[in-house]
C-alpha positions as MATLAB code, in Angstrom:
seq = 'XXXXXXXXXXXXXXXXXXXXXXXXXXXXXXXXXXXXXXXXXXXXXXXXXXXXXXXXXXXXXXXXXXXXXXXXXXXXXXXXXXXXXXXXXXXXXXXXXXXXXXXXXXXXXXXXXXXXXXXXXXXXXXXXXXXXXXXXXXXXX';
ca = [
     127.046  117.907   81.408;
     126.207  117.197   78.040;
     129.920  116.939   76.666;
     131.778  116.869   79.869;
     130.020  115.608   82.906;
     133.752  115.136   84.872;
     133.870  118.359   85.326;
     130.614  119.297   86.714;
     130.734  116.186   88.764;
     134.402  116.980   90.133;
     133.859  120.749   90.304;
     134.509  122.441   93.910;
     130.931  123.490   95.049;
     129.450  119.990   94.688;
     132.878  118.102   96.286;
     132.801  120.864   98.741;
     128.854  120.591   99.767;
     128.903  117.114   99.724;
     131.860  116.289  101.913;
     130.265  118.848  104.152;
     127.112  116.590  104.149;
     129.086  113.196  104.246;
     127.676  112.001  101.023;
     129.643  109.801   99.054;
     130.938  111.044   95.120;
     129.624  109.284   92.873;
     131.808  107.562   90.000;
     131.065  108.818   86.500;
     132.228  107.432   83.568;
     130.900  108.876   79.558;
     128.154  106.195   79.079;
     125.558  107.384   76.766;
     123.003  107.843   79.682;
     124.643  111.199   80.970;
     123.082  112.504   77.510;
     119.922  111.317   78.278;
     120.367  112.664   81.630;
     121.506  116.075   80.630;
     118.524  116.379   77.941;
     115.775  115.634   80.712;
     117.073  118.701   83.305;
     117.401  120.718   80.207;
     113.876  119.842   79.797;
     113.089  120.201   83.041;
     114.091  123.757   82.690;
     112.529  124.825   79.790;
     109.178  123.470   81.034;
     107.791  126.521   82.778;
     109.050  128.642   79.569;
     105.233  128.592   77.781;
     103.813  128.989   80.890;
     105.646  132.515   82.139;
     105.186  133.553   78.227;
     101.144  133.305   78.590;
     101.344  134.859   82.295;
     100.243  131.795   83.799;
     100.224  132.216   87.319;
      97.981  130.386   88.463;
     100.366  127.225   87.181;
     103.361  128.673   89.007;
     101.008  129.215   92.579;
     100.399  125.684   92.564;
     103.834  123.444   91.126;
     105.992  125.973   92.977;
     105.130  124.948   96.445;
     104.879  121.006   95.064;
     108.354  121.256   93.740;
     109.515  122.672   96.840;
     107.997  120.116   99.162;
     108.941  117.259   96.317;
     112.575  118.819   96.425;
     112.553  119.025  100.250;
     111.757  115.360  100.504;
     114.217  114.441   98.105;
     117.224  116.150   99.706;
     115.732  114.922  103.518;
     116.105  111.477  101.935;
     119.604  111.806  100.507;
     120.708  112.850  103.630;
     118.795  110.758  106.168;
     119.297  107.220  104.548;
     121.743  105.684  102.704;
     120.544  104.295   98.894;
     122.869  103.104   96.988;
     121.167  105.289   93.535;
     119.917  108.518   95.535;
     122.711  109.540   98.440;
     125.660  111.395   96.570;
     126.468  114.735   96.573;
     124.877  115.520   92.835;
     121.178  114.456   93.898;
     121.756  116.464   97.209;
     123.405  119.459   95.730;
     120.775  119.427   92.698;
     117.834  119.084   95.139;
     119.238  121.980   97.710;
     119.465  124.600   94.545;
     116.087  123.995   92.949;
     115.136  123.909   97.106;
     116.765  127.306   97.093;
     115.400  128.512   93.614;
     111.946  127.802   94.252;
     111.769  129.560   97.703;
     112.896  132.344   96.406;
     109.769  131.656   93.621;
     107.662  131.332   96.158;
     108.565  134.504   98.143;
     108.037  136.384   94.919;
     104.413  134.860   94.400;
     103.200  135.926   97.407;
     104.172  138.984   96.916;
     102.496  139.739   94.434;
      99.474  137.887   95.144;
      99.448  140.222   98.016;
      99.712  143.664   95.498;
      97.227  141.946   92.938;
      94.964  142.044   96.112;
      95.533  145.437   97.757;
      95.229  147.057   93.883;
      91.963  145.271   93.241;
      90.514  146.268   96.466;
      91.715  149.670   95.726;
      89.748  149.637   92.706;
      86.546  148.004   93.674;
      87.116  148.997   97.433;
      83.603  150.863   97.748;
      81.435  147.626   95.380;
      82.983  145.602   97.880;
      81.709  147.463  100.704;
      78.497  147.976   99.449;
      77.705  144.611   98.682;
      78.828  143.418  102.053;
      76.502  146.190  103.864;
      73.733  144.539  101.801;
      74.277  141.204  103.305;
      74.752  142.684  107.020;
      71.043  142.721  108.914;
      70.519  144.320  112.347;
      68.005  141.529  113.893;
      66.682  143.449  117.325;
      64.541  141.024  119.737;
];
């Protein structure tokens, strides 16, 4: 995008998902906002880079499922109404694969949220138990 944004523009899978969704192209022309453009998603996906170095995930539990319900919204609305800056086939097709990407995020978290939680209670299975049984009282009238 950054030296040639024809071609990604004009490339079959976005004509093809598009036309399928009856969103209108969208005219490009090499203006020096497609740089701009093309720097912010390349900082968009460098973003989570620091994060999933330092084993973060506690960030990527909670902007996962935000960017998936900000993503949803944004490719409801490009296909629902008709704006004259936000229904074209490059918003849609650019919402539905970061709608696709993070699902498949999302899947992954829970998943292992769910085997951080069986192997802890594996480990501390019988503290667990034991403090509970402390808490537990028989009251008999």
């Amino acid at each position: 995008m950054l030296t040639d944004a024809k071609s990604l523009i004009h490339s079959n899978f976005i004509l093809l998902l598009g036309q399928a969704m009856n969103l209108p192209s969208i005219p490009i022309e090499d203006k020096p906002i497609n740089g701009i453009i093309s720097l912010l998603l390349f900082l968009q996906g460098v973003h989570d880079l620091i994060p999933n170095l330092a084993d973060n995930i506690h960030y990527f539990e909670t902007i996962v499922p935000t960017r998936l319900f900000f993503y949803f919204c944004l490719g409801a609305y490009c296909y629902l109404f008709e704006d004259e800056y936000f229904s074209n086939n490059v918003i849609f097709v650019y919402s539905f694969l970061e709608i696709w990407v993070n699902f498949l995020i999302y899947n992954n978290l829970r998943d292992e949220k769910f085997h951080r939680l069986k192997e802890y209670i594996n480990e501390h299975g019988e503290e667990l138990q034991n403090s509970e049984n402390d808490k537990v009282r028989v009251i008999e009238d």
